[in-house]
C-alpha positions as CSV (number, residue, x, y, z in Angstrom):
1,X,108.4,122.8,90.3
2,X,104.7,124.1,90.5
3,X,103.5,120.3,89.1
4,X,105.8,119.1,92.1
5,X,104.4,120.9,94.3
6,X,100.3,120.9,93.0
7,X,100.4,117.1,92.7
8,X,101.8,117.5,96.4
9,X,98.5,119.8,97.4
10,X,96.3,116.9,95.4
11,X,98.1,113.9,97.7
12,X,97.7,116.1,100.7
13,X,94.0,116.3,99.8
14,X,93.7,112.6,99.0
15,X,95.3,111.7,102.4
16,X,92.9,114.1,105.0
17,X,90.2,113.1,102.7
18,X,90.5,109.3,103.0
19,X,91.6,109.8,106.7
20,X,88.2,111.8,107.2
21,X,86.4,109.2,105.3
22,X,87.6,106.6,107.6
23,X,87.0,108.2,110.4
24,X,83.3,109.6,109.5
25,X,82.6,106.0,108.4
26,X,84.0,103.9,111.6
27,X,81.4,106.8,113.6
28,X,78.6,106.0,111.8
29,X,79.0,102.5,112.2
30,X,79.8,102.3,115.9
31,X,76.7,104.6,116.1
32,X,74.5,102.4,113.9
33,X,75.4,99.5,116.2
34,X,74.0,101.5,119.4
35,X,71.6,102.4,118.1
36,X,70.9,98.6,116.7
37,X,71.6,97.2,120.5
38,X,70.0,99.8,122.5
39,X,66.7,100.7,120.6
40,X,65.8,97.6,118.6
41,X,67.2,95.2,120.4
42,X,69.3,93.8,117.8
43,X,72.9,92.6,117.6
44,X,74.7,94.2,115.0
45,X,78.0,92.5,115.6
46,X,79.4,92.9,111.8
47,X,79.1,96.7,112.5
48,X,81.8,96.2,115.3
49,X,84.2,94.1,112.9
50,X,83.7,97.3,110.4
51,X,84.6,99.9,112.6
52,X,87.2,97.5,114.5
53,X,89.1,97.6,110.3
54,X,87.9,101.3,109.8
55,X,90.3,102.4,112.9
56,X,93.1,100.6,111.4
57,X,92.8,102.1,108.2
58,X,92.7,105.7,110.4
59,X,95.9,104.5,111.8
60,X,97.9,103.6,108.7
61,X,96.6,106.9,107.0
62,X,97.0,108.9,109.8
63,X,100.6,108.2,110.2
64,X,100.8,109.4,106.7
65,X,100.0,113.4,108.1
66,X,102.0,112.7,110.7
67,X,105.2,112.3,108.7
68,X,104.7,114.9,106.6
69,X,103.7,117.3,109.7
70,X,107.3,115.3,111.3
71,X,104.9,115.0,114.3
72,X,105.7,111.2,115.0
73,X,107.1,111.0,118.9
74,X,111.3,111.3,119.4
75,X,113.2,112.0,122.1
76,X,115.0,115.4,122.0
77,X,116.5,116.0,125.0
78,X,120.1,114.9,124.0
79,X,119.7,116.1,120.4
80,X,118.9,119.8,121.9
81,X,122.6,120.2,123.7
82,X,124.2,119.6,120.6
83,X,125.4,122.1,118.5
84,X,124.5,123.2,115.5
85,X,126.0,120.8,112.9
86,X,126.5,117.9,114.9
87,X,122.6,118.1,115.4
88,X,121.7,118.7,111.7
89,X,123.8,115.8,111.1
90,X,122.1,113.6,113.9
91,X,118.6,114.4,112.8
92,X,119.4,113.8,109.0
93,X,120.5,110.2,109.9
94,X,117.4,109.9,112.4
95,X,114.6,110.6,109.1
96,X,117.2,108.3,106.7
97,X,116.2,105.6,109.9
98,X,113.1,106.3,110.0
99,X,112.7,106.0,105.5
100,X,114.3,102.6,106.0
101,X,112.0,101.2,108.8
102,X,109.2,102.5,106.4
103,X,110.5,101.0,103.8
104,X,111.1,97.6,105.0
105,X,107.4,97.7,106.5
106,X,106.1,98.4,103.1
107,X,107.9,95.5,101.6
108,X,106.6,93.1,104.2
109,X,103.0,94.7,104.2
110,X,103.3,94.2,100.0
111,X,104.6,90.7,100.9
112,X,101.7,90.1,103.3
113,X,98.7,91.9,101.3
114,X,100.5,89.2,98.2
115,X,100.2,86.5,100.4
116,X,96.8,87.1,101.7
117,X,95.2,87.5,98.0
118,X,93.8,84.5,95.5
119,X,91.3,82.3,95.4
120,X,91.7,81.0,99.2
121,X,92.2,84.5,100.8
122,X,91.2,84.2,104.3
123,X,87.7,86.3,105.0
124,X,87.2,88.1,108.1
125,X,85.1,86.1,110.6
126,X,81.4,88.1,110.3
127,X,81.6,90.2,107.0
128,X,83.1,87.8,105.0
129,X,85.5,90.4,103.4
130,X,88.8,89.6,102.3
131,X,91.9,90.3,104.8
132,X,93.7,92.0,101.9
133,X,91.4,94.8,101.9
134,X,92.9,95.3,105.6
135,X,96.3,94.9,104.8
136,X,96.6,97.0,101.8
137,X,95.7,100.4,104.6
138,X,99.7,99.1,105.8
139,X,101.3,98.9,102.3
140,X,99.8,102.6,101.7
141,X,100.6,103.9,105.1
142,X,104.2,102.5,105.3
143,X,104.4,103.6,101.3
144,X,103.1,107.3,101.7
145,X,105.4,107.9,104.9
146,X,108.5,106.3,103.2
147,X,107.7,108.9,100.2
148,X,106.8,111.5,102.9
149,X,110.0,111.4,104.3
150,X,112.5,111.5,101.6
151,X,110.0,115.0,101.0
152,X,111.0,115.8,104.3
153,X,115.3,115.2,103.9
154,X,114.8,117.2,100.2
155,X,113.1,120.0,101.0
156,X,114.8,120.4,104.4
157,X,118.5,119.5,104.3
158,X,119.2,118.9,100.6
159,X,117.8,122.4,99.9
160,X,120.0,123.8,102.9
161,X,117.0,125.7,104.7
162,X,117.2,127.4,107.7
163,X,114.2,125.5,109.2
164,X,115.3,121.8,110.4
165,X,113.2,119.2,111.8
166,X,113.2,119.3,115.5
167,X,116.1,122.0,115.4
168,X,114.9,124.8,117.6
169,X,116.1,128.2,117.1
């Protein structure tokens, strides 16, 4: 159980730490193209394609913190006039949804990342780097999260804790 839950700590690590990465880089190049536009007077428009791919690779690692947190966006309202068990049983199904969606978008981001590789990969329009690189942020996303929430259903309802996702005592 403590290697579960270190290499946990060490994925949790990886994920704020490529999420801050992404984020500290997209920054630096929006800022390097200001500065490129408004003090030299030089059009920097690659930097905009870089930072335009940086914020989608914030987005697909993002979600990542956000499914292990359980923060993504539900509606509650019916769910909270429930009682007890019927509402356990309601928000069990909901995350076994949710693993499912994630899991089908990771096969079709695998598919697509697949598709867009080899020796005639499409290359984005100014930077000339491969669309792969783009699409492999959605295979790891949709991946992580799928992983994330089976974490979520084992340590929450197979384990028969008090605390529930969403339940509110």
């Amino acid at each position: 159980m403590k290697i579960l839950q270190a290499i946990d700590k060490f994925l949790i690590h990886c994920e704020e730490f490529l999420s801050a990465l992404a984020m500290l880089s997209m920054c630096l190049v929006v800022f390097a193209a200001i500065v490129c536009r408004y003090t030299l007077s030089i059009s920097f428009a690659s930097g905009e394609e870089i930072a335009r791919y940086m914020m989608v690779w914030c987005i697909f690692l993002g979600i990542i913190g956000a499914t292990r947190k359980n923060a993504h966006v539900r509606v509650e309202a019916f769910v909270d006039f429930l009682p007890a068990l019927p509402r356990r049983l309601i928000i069990f199904l909901s995350e076994l949804i949710t693993i499912g969606t994630f899991c089908a978008m990771f096969y079709f981001a695998i598919e697509l990342t697949g598709r867009s590789m080899g020796p005639r990969a499409q290359l984005t329009p100014l930077t000339r780097i491969p669309y792969w690189y783009l699409y492999v942020s959605l295979a790891i996303g949709f991946g992580m999260s799928a992983l994330r929430g089976v974490q979520i259903i084992v340590k929450e309802f197979l384990r028969h804790t008090t605390q529930v996702p969403g339940l509110r005592k």
